[in-house]
C-alpha positions in Angstrom: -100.1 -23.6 -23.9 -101.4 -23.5 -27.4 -102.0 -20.1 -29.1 -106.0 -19.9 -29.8 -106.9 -20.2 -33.5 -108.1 -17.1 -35.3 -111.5 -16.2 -36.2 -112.7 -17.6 -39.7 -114.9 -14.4 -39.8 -112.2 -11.3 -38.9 -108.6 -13.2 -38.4 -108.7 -12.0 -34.9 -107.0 -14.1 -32.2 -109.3 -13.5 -29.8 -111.6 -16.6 -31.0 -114.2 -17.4 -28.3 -115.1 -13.5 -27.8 -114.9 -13.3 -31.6 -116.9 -15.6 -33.0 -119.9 -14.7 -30.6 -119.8 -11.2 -32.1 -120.2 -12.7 -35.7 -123.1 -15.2 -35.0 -124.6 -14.1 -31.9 -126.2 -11.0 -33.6 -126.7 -7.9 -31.4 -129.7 -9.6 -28.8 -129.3 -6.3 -26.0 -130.8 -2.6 -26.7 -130.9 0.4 -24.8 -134.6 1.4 -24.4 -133.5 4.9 -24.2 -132.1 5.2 -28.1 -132.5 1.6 -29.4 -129.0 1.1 -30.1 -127.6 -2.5 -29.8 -125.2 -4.5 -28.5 -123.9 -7.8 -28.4 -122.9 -8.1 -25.1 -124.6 -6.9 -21.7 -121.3 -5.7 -20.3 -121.8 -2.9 -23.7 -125.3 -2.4 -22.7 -124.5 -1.1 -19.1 -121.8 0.6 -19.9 -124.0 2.5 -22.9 -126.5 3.2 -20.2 -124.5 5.0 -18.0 -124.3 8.0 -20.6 -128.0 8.6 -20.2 -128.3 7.8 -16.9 -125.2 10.1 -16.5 -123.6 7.8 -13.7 -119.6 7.9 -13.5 -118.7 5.9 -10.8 -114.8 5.8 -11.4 -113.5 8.8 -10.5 -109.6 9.6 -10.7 -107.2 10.3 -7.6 -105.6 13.3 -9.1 -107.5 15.7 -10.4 -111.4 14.1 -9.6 -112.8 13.6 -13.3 -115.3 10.9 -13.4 -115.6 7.9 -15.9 -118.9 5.8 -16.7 -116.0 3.1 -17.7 -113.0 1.8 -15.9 -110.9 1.2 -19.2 -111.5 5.4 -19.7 -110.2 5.9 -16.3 -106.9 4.1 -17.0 -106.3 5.7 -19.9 -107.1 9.1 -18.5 -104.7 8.6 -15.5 -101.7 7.6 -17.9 -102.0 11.7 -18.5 -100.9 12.6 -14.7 -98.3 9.8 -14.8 -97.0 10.1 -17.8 -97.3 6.5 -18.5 -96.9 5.3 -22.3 -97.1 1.6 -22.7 -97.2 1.2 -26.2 -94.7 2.2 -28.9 -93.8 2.1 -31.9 -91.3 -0.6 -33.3 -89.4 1.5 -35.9 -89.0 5.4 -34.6 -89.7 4.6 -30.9 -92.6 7.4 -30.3 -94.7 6.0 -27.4 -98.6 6.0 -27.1 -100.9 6.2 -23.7 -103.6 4.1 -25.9 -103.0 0.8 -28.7 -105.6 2.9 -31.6 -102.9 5.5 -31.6 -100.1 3.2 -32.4 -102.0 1.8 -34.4 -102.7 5.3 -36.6 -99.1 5.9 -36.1 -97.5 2.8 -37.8 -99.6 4.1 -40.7 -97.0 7.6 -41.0 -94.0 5.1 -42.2 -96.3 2.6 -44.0 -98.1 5.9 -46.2 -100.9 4.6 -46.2 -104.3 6.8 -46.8 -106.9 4.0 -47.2 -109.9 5.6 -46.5 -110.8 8.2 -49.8 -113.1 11.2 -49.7 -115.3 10.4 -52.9 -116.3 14.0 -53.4 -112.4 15.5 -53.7 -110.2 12.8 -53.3 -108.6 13.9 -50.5 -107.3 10.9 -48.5 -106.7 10.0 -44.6 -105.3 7.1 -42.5 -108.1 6.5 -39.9 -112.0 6.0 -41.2 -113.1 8.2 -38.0 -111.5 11.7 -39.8 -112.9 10.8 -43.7 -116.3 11.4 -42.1 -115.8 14.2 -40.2 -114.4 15.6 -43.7 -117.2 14.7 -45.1 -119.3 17.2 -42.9 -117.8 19.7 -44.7 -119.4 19.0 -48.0 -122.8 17.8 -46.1 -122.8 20.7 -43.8 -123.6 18.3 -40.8 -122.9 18.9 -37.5 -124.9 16.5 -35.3 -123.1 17.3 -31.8 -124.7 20.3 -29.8 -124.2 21.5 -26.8 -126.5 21.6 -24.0 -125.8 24.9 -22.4 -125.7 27.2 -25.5 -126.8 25.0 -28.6 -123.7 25.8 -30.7 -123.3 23.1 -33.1 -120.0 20.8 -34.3 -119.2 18.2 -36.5 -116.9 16.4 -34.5 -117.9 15.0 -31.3 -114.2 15.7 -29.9 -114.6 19.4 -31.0 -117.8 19.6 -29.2 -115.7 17.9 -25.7 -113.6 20.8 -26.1 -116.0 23.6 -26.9 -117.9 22.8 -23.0 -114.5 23.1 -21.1 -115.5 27.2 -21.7 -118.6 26.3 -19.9 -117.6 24.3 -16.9 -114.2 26.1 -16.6 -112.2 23.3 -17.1 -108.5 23.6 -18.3 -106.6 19.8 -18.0 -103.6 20.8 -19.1 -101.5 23.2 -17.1 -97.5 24.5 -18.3 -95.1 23.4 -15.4 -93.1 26.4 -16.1 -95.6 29.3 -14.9 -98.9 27.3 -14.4 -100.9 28.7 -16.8 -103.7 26.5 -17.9 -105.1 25.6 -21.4 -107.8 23.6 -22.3 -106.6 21.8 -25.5 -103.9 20.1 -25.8 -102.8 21.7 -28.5 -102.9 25.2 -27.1 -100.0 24.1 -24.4 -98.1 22.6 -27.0 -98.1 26.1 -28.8 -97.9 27.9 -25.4 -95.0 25.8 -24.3 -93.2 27.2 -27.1 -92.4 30.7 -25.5 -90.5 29.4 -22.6 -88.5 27.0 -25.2 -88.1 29.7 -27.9 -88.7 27.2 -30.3 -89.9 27.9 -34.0 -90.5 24.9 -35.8 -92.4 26.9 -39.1 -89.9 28.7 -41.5 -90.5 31.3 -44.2 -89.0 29.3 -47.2 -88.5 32.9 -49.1 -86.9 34.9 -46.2 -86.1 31.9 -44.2 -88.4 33.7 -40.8 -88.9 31.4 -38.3 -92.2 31.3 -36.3 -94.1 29.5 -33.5 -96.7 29.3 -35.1 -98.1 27.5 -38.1 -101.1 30.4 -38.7 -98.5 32.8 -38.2 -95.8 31.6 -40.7 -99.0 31.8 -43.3 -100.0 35.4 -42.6 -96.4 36.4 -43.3 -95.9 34.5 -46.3 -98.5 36.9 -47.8 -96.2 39.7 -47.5 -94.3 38.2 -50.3 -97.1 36.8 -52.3 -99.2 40.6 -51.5 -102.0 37.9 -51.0 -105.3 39.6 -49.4 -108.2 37.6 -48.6 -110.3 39.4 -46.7 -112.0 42.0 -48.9 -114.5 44.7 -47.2 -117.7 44.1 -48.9 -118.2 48.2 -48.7 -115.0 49.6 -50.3 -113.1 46.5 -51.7 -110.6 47.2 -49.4 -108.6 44.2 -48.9 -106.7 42.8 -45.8 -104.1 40.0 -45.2 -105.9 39.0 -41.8 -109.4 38.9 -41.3 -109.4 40.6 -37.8 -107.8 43.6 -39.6 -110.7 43.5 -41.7 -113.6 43.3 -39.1 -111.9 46.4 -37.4 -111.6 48.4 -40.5 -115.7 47.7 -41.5 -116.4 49.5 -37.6 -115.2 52.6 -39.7 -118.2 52.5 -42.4 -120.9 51.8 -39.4 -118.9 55.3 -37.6 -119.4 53.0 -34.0 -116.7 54.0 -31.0 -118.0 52.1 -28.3 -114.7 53.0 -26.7 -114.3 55.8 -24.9 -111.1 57.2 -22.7 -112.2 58.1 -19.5 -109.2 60.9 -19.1 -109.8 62.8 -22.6 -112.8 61.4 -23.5 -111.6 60.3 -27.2 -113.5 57.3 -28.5 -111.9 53.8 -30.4 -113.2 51.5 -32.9 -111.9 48.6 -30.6 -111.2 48.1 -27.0 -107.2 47.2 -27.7 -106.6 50.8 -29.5 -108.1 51.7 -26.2 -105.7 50.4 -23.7 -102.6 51.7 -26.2 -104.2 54.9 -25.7 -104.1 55.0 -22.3 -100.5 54.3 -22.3 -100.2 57.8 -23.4 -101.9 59.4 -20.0 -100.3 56.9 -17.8 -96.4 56.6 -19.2 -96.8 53.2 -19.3 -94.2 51.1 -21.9 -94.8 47.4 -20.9 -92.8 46.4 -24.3 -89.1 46.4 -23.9 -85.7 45.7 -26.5 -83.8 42.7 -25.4 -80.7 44.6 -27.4 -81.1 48.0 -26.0 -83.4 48.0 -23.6 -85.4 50.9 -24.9 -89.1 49.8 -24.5 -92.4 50.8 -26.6 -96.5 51.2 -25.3 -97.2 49.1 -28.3 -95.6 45.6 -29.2 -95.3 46.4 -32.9 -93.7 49.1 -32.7 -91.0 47.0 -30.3 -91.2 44.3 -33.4 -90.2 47.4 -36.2 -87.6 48.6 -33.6 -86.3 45.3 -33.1 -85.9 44.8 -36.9 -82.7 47.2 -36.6 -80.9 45.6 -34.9 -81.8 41.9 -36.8 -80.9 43.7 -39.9 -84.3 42.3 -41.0 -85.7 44.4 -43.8 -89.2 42.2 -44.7 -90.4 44.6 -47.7 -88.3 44.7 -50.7 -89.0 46.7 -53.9 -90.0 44.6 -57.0 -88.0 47.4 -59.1 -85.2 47.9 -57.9 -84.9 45.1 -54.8 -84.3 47.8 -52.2 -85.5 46.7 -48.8 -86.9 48.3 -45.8 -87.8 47.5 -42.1 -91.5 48.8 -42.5 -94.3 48.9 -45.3 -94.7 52.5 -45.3 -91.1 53.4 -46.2 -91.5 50.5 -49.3 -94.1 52.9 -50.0 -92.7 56.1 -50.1 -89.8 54.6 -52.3 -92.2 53.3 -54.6 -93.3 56.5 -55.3 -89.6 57.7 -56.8 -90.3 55.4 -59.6 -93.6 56.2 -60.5 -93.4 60.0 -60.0 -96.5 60.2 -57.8 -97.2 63.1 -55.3 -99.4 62.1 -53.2 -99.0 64.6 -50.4 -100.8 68.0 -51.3 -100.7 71.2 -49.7 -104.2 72.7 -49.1 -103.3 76.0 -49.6 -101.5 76.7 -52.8 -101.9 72.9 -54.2 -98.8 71.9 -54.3 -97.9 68.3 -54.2 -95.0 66.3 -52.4 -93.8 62.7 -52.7 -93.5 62.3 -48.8 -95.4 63.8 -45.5 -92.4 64.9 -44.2 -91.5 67.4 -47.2 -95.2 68.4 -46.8 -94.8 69.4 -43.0 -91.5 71.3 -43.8 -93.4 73.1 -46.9 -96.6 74.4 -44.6 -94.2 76.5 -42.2 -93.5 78.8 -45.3 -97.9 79.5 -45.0 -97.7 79.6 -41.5 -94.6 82.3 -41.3 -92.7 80.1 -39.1 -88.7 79.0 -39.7 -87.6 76.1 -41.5 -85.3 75.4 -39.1 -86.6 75.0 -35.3 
C-alpha cells in the first residue's frame, strides 16, 4: 500500500483529515462560549466540559473523563505503561507531546522567545504562561474559593485541596501526595538520595530550595528584610515569625505553665519539656534531642562538619553563635555587660561566672 501524500498546507501525512482542516474553515460552535471547531466529533467533546458529563470512568481508581483518549492516557499512570521513547537516551513517555518536548533537550533548541527579557523555552504552551508574569494575568479561578492562577495545570492542582484528592501514593509507607512532584521529593527519604550539592562545601541536599537557603550561609545573603527594624533573614518564614514580635501577639499558650508562643511549633517543643518527650534521635550515638536542629548541630560532630568559617582567620565552627563569639577576639568587642558594676565580657559564659562574685556565691559549684 502506498504511503498517503502530505498536506501542501502543514506537511502532515495525515492528508484527507488534513486538508479538511485547512479549507473546511471551522463551520461547528458551542452555543455556550462560541468557540469553534472544525469537526463535530470536537464540538461534543468541547460540550461535555459545560455540560460536565464524563462518561469514561477508569477501573482503578474511578476518575472520570469527558474523552476516551484522556482515559487511556490516564490509565498508563496505574500500569505503568510508556509507549513512546526516545530514540537517542531511551527515556520513555505515557503521551507522543512529551517525546516530542523531550527530543528538544538533545537538539537545544529554545524556539519560542519571551520578547520582554529574552528568556527562552522549548514548548509555546510555557512562553505564555511566562508571560503572565509580566501581564499579571491569571485567567483560571477556582470555583470553590476564587483564588486565581496563571496556569490552568496550577489551577488542576490547587482543587485537589478541595476535593481531597491525592493520585499519587509512595509504595514504601502509603503516604499520599497530590503533585507529582511532591512524591518525587518525598521518595527521596526512603532512597537517601541528594541530587543538589553545595558547590563551596560540597553539602548534599534533597532538595533544590534547600541547597539555595544554605548557599546563603556562604554568600551571608538575606532577602527578607523586616520592614519595622531592617532586620534581615535568610528565609522568609523566619522573617514572618520574627515581625509577630513587633505586633507583641502569643496566640499560643501552654496549657501546663501557661507561657505563651509567637507560633504554634515553639509550642509543641515546649511541651517537650513537661512531657520528656525526645522524638529526634543520633544515628551515631543514639543520644536523641526534643528539637530536630538541635539533633542536626549534634550530628555535625560527628560529620566533622564545621559550616561557619571566619573570613579572618578561616577558623570553623559547627554553629553560628560560636563564629560569633570568635569574631569578637578580633574586633575587641564586649558585648556581655554586667548590670551591676558595668563591666563588660566578650562571652555569656564569662558573664555568668563574673555575677556569682555580686551574688556571694563560689566560683566553683
Amino acid at each position: 500500500m502506498d504511503c498517503p501524500s502530505p498536506c501542501d498546507v502543514c506537511n502532515s501525512k495525515l492528508y484527507r483529515r488534513k486538508q479538511h482542516i485547512h479549507s473546511a474553515g471551522r463551520s461547528y460552535t458551542c452555543d455556550v462560549c462560541n468557540k469553534s471547531f472544525t469537526e463535530q466529533s470536537g464540538l461534543t467533546r468541547h460540550q461535555c466540559i459545560h455540560s460536565r458529563e464524563c462518561p469514561y470512568t477508569c477501573d482503578f481508581c474511578n476518575k472520570s473523563f469527558s474523552v476516551q483518549s484522556r482515559l487511556k492516557v490516564h490509565q498508563r499512570m496505574h500500569t505503568g505503561e510508556r509507549p513512546y521513547s526516545c530514540d537517542i537516551c531511551n527515556q520513555s513517555f505515557t503521551v507522543q507531546g512529551s517525546l516530542k518536548v523531550h527530543r528538544l533537550i538533545h537538539s537545544g533548541e529554545h524556539p519560542y522567545t519571551c520578547d520582554v527579557c529574552n528568556k527562552s523555552f522549548r514548548v509555546q504552551f510555557k512562553l505564555k504562561v511566562h508571560q503572565r508574569k509580566h501581564s499579571g494575568e491569571r485567567p483560571y479561578r477556582c470555583d470553590v474559593c476564587n483564588k486565581l492562577f496563571s496556569a490552568r495545570g496550577n489551577l488542576k492542582v490547587h482543587k485537589r485541596i478541595h476535593i481531597g484528592e491525592r493520585p499519587y501514593t509512595c509504595d514504601v509507607c502509603n503516604k499520599s501526595f497530590t503533585e507529582k512532584s511532591g512524591l518525587q521529593r518525598h521518595q527521596r527519604i526512603h532512597s537517601g538520595e541528594r541530587p543538589y550539592s553545595c558547590y563551596i562545601c560540597n553539602k548534599s541536599y534533597s532538595l533544590q530550595g534547600s541547597l539555595k537557603i544554605h548557599q546563603r550561609v556562604h554568600s551571608g545573603e538575606r532577602p527578607y528584610s523586616c520592614d519595622v527594624c531592617n532586620k534581615s533573614f535568610t528565609v522568609q518564614s523566619n522573617l514572618k515569625v520574627h515581625q509577630l514580635m513587633h505586633s507583641g501577639k502569643r496566640s499560643y499558650s501552654c496549657d501546663v505553665c501557661n507561657k505563651s508562643f509567637l507560633v504554634r511549633n515553639a509550642l509543641k517543643v515546649h511541651q517537650r519539656i513537661h512531657s520528656g518527650e525526645r522524638p529526634y534521635s543520633c544515628d551515631f550515638c543514639n543520644k536523641s534531642f526534643s528539637v530536630k536542629a538541635s539533633l542536626k548541630i549534634h550530628q555535625r560532630k560527628h560529620n566533622q562538619e564545621c559550616p561557619y568559617s571566619c573570613d579572618v582567620c578561616n577558623e570553623s565552627f559547627t554553629e553560628q553563635c560560636d563564629l560569633k563569639v570568635h569574631q569578637r577576639r578580633h574586633i575587641g568587642e564586649r558585648a556581655f555587660t554586667c548590670y551591676v558594676c558595668n563591666k563588660s565580657f566578650k562571652e555569656q559564659d564569662t558573664l555568668n561566672l563574673h555575677k556569682r562574685i555580686h551574688w556571694g556565691k563560689s566560683t566553683y559549684l
